[in-house]
Residue, then its C-alpha position, 0 to 999 in steps of 0.5 A: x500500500x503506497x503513502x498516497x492510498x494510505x492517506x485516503x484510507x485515514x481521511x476515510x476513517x477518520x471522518x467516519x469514526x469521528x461520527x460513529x464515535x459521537x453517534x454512540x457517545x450520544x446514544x449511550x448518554x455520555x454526552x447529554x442534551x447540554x455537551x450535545x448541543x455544544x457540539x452542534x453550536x462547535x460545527x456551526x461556528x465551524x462553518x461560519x470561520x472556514x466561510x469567513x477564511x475564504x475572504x480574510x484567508x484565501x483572499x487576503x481581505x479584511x471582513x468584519x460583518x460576516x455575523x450579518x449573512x448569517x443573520x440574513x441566512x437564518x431569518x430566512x430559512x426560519x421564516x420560510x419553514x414558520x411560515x411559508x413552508x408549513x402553510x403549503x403542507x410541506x413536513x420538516x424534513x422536506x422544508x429544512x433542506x430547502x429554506x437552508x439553500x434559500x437561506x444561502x442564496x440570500x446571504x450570498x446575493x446580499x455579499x454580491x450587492x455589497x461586494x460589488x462596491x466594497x471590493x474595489x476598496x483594501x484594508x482598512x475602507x473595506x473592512x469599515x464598510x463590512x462592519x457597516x453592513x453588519x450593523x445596518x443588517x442588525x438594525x433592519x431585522x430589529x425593525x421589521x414586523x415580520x422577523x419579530x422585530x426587537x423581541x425575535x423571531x418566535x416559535x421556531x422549529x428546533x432539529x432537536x425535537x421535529x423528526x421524531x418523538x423519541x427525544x435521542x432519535x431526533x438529537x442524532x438525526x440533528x447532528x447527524x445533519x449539521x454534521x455531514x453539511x460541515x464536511x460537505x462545506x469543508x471539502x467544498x472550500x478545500x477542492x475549491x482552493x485546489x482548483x483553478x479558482x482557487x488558485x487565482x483567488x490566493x494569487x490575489x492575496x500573494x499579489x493582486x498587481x501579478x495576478x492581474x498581469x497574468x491574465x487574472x480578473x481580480x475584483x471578479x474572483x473577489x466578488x467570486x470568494x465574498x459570495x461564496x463565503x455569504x453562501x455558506x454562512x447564509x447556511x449556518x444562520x439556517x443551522x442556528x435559527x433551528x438549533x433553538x426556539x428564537x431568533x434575536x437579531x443581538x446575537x449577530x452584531x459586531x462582537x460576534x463578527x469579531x469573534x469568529x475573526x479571531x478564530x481564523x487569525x488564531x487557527x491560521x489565516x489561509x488554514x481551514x484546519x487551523x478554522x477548525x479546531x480554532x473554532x472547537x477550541x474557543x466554543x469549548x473552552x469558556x464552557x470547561x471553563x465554568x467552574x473556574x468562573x473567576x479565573x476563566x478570562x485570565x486564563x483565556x487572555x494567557x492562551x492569546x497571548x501565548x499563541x501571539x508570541x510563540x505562533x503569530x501566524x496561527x496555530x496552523x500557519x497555511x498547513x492543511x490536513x486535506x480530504x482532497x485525495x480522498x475526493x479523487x479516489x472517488x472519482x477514480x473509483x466510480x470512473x472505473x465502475x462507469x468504465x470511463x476512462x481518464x481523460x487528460x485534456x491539454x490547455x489550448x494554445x492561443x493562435x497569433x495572427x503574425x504577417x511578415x513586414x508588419x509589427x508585432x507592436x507598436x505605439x504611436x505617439x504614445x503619453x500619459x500625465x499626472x496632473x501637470x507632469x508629464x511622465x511620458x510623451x510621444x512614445x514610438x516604439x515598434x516590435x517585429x516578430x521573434x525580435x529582441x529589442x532593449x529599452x534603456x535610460x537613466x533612473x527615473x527616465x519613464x521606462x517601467x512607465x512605458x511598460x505600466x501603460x504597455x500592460x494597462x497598469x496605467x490608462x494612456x492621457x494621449x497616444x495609441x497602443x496597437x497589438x497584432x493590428x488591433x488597437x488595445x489602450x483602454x483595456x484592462x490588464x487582465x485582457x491585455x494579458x489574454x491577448x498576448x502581452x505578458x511581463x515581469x516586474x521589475x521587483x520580483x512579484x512571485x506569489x511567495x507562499x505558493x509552489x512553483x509549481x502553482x505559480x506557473x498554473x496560475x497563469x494558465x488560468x485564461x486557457x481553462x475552462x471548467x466552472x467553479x462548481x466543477x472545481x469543488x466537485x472535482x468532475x471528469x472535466x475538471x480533473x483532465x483539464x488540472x493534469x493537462x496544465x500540470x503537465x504542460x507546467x512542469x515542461x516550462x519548468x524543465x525548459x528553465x531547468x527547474x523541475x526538481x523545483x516544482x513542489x518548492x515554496x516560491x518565496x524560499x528560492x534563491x533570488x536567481x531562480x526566483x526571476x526565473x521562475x518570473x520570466x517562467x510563469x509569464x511565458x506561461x500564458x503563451x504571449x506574443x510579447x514578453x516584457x521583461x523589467x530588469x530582468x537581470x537586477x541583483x544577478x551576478x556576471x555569471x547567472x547574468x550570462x546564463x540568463x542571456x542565453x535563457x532570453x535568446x532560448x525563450x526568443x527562439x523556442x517560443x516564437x516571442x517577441x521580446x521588450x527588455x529593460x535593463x541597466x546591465x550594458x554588457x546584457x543589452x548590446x549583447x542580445x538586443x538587435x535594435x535599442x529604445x533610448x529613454x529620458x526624461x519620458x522621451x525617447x532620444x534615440x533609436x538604432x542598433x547597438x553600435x549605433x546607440x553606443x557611440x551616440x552622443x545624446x546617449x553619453x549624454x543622458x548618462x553622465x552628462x560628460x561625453x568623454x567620460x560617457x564615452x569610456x564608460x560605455x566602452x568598457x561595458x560593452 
């Protein structure tokens, strides 16, 4: 039996006996109604911490009103099965499914209608705005006739007592419930952030300026991941509102927002284990602790700070234990009972209309202005295919300026922008990239705390297909869709010599394979121009010398036309066929490499004394 089998079979069983246990310990009488409905209330706020790390962890983004989607989800799950429900007849057991999805699909219609404006803010402003949500919710309920207004909402059914006489039969059946939606919910969030989505939802929070410069439509996945986490808390305010008897809008003000804020920063941010057993600890805890009443808030608050000092980042970090394999050995098993076989279907190749004479880019007249300044200005430039060609100036000369507006980091005040034929200024970075610009930074923007491996997939993102609901079930087109990118990613990586670094944390690289791995993930969406900004920064002569060679390979072996900034001269003159001179956001100068070494403007820009400029060049070159 290999590791990998052995792991499915022990997420199995532990799953399995974890119930089984709880299952005989209530029926036995060891855990009585009280510690049972602890539990219930533990798998709850389990759902609403790992609903919550989809935004503050995977995300990246500061939530602080997540307690008001569930509040939107219970009020209206109980009002549906009080009300609606049991006026058409309908029994428990058939209404309780249905007003818990009705109370997700609110909750998660009210995180789009917030999200779509509170996510274009960051930090502090979004998190301002989610706590205003939470508040205003609270207040709307608190004056609404039919949630009960400021007395709650009344009469509710309890799981507890509606699905038989027998008291225990129906307290099994209730945890049996929320149990198995727990795991549902947590193995939704976990295939999900191993899926395609979920990678492009983590890039955002590694670095939201590179994931859109790889083809990455950031406020979309954020959108995609607020809503979701408003889904599955939308579930648990079902779950609460008919663990008891009443609804008081109270219970879902700040501090509970708070609360279950604390609980994922405690577990790990980006952790959904660390979410849970955060979660069991934090519900269990103040109850054990009840006998020691005077003590309890001591000991508590020493809990905290000990964790803060020996573990800030959680008490998981970004470490996972994964029922991941034990969903793909599930697929594989009913594939083989289906006789369908595994299907690997490879990311398709984007097809470039290229014509010979004619630039692959160019610009025309191209500038932007800041106010008064004016940053850059009639901005020429033209690429022909399989070219290489060097952009160069001194600090502060506009060049990464050229590449921000080249990208649509910046929107062009003057001037045109034309890729394959088809003008391009105005578009957004994300469909820049998709039409075949890529580039790198000239500060390294790796996701840091992703493999290599999964920064490369990342930017195959645009040439998949499968939908988000496909990546959580982990369907036939999702899983031959993710081993066709894994294939295609490691041959990149093998290209750069890198494959026995594919399972490697990015942010743990030497800095020379880190700008490797860079130049490797933008030619991973398959452009047609490679922008690369310093590319050799920090480098010494002889990773410089290899990473000539590498351009020259990536120019040949991938049919791209190449934009380098570089202040190493010796690099430039020794690869570029044609150089862009830049100063003062102007170009002065333009010709091959011989041509701009002895020009006089060039020295110039430079040094500002020819003679000395002169010899300076000289000797680079």
């Amino acid at each position: 039996m290999n590791k990998k089998t052995k792991a499915i079979l022990l997420n199995l069983f532990a799953v399995i006996f974890l119930f089984l246990t709880v299952v005989i310990l209530m029926s036995t009488g060891v855990l009585n109604n009280y510690l049972s409905n602890i539990l219930i209330t533990v798998l709850i706020t389990i759902i609403m911490t790992t609903s919550l790390n989809v935004t503050t962890g995977l995300l990246g983004q500061l939530a602080l009103g997540h307690a008001g989607f569930m509040a939107i989800g219970g009020y209206t799950s109980a009002i549906l099965t009080k009300i609606v429900l049991a006026d058409l007849g309908f029994s428990f057991g058939l209404s309780l499914p249905i007003s818990l999805i009705a109370g997700g699909l609110v909750a998660a219609l009210f995180g789009m209608l917030i999200g779509i404006p509170a996510l274009r803010l960051e930090g502090d402003y979004l998190a301002i705005i989610t706590l205003g949500f939470g508040e205003i919710i609270r207040v709307v309920i608190e004056n609404m006739e039919i949630t009960g207004g400021a007395a709650g909402l009344t009469r509710i059914t309890r799981m507890s007592r509606a699905f038989s006489e027998d008291r225990l039969t129906s307290s099994i059946v209730q945890f049996a419930i929320v149990f198995w939606i727990t795991v549902l919910i947590i193995a939704s969030i976990f295939t999900l952030g191993r899926s395609r989505h979920g990678r492009a939802i983590i890039s955002i929070r590694e670095n939201a300026i590179a994931a859109e410069a790889t083809g990455i439509p950031t406020t979309r996945y954020k959108l995609l991941a607020f809503t979701i986490a408003a889904f599955f808390a939308g579930i648990a305010g079902g779950l609460f509102a008919h663990q008891t008897s009443i609804l008081d809008a109270k219970a879902f003000g700040f501090n509970k927002s708070i609360e279950y804020l604390v609980m994922v920063v405690l577990g790990g941010m980006g952790s959904i284990t660390g979410s849970i057993i955060a979660s069991f600890v934090l519900v269990s805890l103040p109850e054990m602790l009840r006998g020691l009443a005077e003590y309890r808030l001591v000991i508590y608050s020493l809990l905290l700070i000990i964790m803060m000092l020996f573990r800030p980042s959680g008490l998981l970090g970004t470490a996972e234990f994964s029922l991941l394999t034990t969903w793909e050995a599930l697929e594989r098993f009913f594939a083989r009972i289906f006789k369908r076989e595994a299907v690997t279907r490879m990311p398709f190749q984007p097809r470039y209309d290229v014509w010979e004479g004619k630039p692959v880019l160019e610009t025309h007249n191209l500038g932007i202005s800041f106010g008064g300044l004016k940053a850059a200005q009639n901005i020429n430039i033209r690429l022909m295919n399989n070219e290489i060609v060097g952009l160069i100036g001194p600090n502060g000369a506009g060049k990464t300026t050229v590449f921000n507006l080249l990208t649509g980091v910046y929107i062009p005040t003057e001037g045109d922008v034309v890729l394959l034929g088809k003008p391009i200024q105005g578009k957004i970075t994300h469909e820049i990239a998709q039409n075949g610009i890529s580039r790198t930074f000239q500060n390294i923007r790796l996701f840091r705390s992703m493999s290599a491996l999964d920064n490369i997939k990342v930017a195959f993102h645009s040439r998949m297909k499968y939908s988000p609901m496909s990546g959580i079930l982990r369907n036939a087109q999702c899983l031959s869709e993710e081993r066709g990118i894994d294939i295609r990613a490691r041959e990149l990586l093998r290209v750069f010599q890198m494959e026995n670094d594919a399972d490697t944390i990015a942010g743990s690289l030497p800095y020379g394979k880190q700008r490797k791995l860079e130049i490797c993930r933008a030619l991973a969406s398959n452009p047609k121009v490679l922008l690369l900004d310093e590319p050799a920064a920090g480098m010494n002569p002889s990773e410089t010398a290899e990473l000539m060679n590498t351009i020259k390979l990536i120019r040949d072996q991938f049919s791209v036309a190449i934009l380098l900034i570089e202040h190493d001269m010796k690099l430039v003159m020794g690869i570029c066929e044609r150089i862009y001179v830049l100063n003062y956001g102007q170009i002065i100068a333009h010709g091959k490499p011989e041509e701009i070494r002895s020009n006089p403007e060039v020295i110039a820009a430079y040094l500002g004394q020819e003679q000395t400029a002169q010899t300076e060049v000289n000797q680079h070159a």
